[in-house]
C-alpha positions in Angstrom: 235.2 158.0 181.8 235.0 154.3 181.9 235.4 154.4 185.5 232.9 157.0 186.5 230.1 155.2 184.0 231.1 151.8 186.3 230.7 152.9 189.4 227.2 154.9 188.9 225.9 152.0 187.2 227.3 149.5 190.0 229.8 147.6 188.0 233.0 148.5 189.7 233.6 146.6 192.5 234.9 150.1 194.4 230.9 151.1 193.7 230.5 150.2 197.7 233.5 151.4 198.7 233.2 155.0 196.9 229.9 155.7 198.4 230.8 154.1 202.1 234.2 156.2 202.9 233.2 159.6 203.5 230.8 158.0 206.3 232.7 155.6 207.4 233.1 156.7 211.2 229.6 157.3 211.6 229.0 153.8 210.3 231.3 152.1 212.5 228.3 153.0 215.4 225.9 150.7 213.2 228.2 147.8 212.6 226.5 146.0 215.4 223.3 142.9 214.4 220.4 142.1 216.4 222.0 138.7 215.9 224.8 136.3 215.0 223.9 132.9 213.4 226.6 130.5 212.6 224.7 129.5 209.7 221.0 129.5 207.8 220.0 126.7 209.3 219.7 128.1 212.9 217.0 130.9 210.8 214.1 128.9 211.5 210.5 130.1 210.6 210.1 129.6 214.5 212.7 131.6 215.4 211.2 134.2 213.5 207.9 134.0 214.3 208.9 134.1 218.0 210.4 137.7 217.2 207.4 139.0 215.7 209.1 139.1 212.2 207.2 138.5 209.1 209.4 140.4 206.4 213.0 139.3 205.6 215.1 141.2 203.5 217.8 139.1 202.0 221.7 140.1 200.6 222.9 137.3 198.2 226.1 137.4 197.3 228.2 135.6 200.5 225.1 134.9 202.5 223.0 132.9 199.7 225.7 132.0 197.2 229.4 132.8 196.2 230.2 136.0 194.1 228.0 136.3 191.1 227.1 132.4 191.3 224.1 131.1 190.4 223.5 128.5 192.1 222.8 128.8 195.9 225.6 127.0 198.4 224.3 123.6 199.5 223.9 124.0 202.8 221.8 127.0 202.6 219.3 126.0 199.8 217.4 123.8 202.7 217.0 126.3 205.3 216.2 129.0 202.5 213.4 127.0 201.0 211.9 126.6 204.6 211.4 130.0 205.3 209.8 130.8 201.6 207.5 128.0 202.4 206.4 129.7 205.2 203.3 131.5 204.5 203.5 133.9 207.5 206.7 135.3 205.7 207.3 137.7 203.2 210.7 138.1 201.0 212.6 140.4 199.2 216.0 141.1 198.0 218.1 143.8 198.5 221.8 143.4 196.9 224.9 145.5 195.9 224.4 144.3 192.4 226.2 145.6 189.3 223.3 145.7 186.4 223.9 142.5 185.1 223.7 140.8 188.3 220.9 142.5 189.1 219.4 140.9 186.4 220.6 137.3 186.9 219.2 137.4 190.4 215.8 138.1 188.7 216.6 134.6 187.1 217.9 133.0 190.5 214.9 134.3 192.2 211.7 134.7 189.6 209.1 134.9 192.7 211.3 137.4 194.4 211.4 141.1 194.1 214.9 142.4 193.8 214.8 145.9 194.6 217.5 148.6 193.5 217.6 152.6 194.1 219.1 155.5 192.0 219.6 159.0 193.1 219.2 162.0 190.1 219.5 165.8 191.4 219.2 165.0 195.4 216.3 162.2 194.3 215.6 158.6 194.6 214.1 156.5 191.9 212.9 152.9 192.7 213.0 150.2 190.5 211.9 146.4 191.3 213.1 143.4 188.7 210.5 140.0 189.7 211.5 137.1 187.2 211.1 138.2 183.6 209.5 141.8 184.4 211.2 144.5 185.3 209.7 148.4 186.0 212.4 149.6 183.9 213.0 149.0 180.3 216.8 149.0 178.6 216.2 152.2 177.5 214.9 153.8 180.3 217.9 152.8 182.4 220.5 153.8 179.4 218.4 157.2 179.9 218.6 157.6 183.6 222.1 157.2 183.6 223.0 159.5 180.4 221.3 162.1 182.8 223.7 161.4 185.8 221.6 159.0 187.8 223.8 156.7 190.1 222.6 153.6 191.8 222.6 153.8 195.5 223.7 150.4 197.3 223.9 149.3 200.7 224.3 150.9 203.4 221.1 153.1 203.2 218.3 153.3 205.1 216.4 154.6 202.2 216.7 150.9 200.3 215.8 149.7 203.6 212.3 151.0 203.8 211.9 150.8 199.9 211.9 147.2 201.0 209.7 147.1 204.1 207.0 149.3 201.5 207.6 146.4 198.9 206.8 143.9 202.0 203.9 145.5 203.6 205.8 145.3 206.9 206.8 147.8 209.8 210.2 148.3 210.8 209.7 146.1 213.8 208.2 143.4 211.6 210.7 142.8 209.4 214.8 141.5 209.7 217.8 141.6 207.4 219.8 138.8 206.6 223.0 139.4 204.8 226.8 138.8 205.8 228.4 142.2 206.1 228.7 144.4 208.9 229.0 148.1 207.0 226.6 147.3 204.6 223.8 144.7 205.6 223.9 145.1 209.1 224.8 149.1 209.1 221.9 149.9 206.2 219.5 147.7 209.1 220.4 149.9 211.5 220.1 153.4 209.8 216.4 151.9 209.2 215.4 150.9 212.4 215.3 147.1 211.3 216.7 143.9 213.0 219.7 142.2 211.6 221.1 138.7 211.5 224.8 138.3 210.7 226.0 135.1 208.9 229.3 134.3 208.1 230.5 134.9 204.4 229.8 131.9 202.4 232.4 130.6 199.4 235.1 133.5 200.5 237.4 132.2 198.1 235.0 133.1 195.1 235.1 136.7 196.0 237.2 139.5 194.0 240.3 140.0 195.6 239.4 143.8 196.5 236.0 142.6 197.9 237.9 140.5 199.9 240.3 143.1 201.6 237.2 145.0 202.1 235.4 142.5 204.1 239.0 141.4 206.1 238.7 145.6 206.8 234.9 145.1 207.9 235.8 142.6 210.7 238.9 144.4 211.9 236.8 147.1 212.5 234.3 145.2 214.2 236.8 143.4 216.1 237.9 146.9 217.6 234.3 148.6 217.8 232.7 145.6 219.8 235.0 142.7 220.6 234.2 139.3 219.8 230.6 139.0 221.9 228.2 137.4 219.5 224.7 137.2 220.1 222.7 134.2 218.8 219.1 134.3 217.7 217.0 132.8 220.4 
């Protein structure tokens, strides 16, 4: 029972897993990013601009810190705080959080919107955490998931365009940034949005069965596409 209320809530760390395998093959197609960038710092608000992007959808964990850290990795917190000064840009988050890290990343990130999805009886409800406010209360979420609601996470191209609605941008306009293949890069792709791959930041931080999944991920890779990388140009 434990188990089951873990995973629809997002706290097990097999959450991702669970909802990835019975599509896994059909995934492996979408593994591929726009882009490869060996770090933030080559993310410029040039770059950017120069791709007709004005929304970026950010992953956190591995790409902006280490696993449920809170404090962003040193040599990202420069090149992140360049592109949220740029005004033509437009930000939100989109991580496989479990509920309190959902809620700590409303902390890390008080001007951000951190956007999460729940499906109930073949539905999707949207809920959106900025700073101290979130659209749904303790009780409602106790609720929601009492009735058999299950957060949905990364890969899905519906969280995708939840977050291209949140940024008032079309597909075409708008880029994810996250460090996983199956589920930044693949949930880009099912939405018809760009993608730049970093490398995993603070590896060693990660849960040990996060980080057989993400030695998994690259194997895959590895064998879908070989090692050609393109950069962002």
């Amino acid at each position: 029972m434990r188990l089951v209320k873990d995973l629809a809530s997002g706290a097990s760390a097999f959450t991702t897993f669970v909802q990835v395998a019975p599509r896994l093959l059909s995934l492996v197609g979408r593994m591929r990013p726009t882009w490869h960038a060996g770090s933030l710092a080559e993310v410029t608000p040039d770059a950017l601009r120069a791709n007709g992007i004005r929304g970026v959808i950010w992953d956190v964990d591995g790409t902006l810190t280490g696993d449920r850290r809170r404090d962003l990795i040193t040599e990202c917190a420069g090149p992140f705080a360049a592109l949220r000064a740029d005004a033509g840009l437009r930000h939100a988050v989109l991580s496989n959080a479990s509920e309190p890290r959902f809620r700590e990343l409303g902390e890390l990130f008080p001007d951000l919107p951190i956007l999460r999805a729940y499906a109930l009886r073949g539905g999707l409800m949207y809920r959106k955490a900025c700073g101290a406010i979130d659209t749904w209360t303790a009780e409602e979420l106790a609720a929601r998931l009492a009735e058999g609601a299950h957060v949905v996470r990364k890969p899905s191209a519906e969280l995708v365009e939840y977050a291209l609605r949140e940024l008032g941008c079309q597909a075409a306009e708008a880029v994810m940034i996250g460090d996983q293949y199956l589920t930044d890069v693949a949930g880009a792709n099912l939405a018809g949005v760009r993608s730049i791959k970093l490398p995993t930041l603070a590896p060693a931080t990660f849960r040990k069965t996060v980080r057989l999944g993400q030695v998994a991920e690259s194997l895959l890779y590895a064998a879908a596409y070989g090692a050609v990388r393109k950069p962002l140009g």
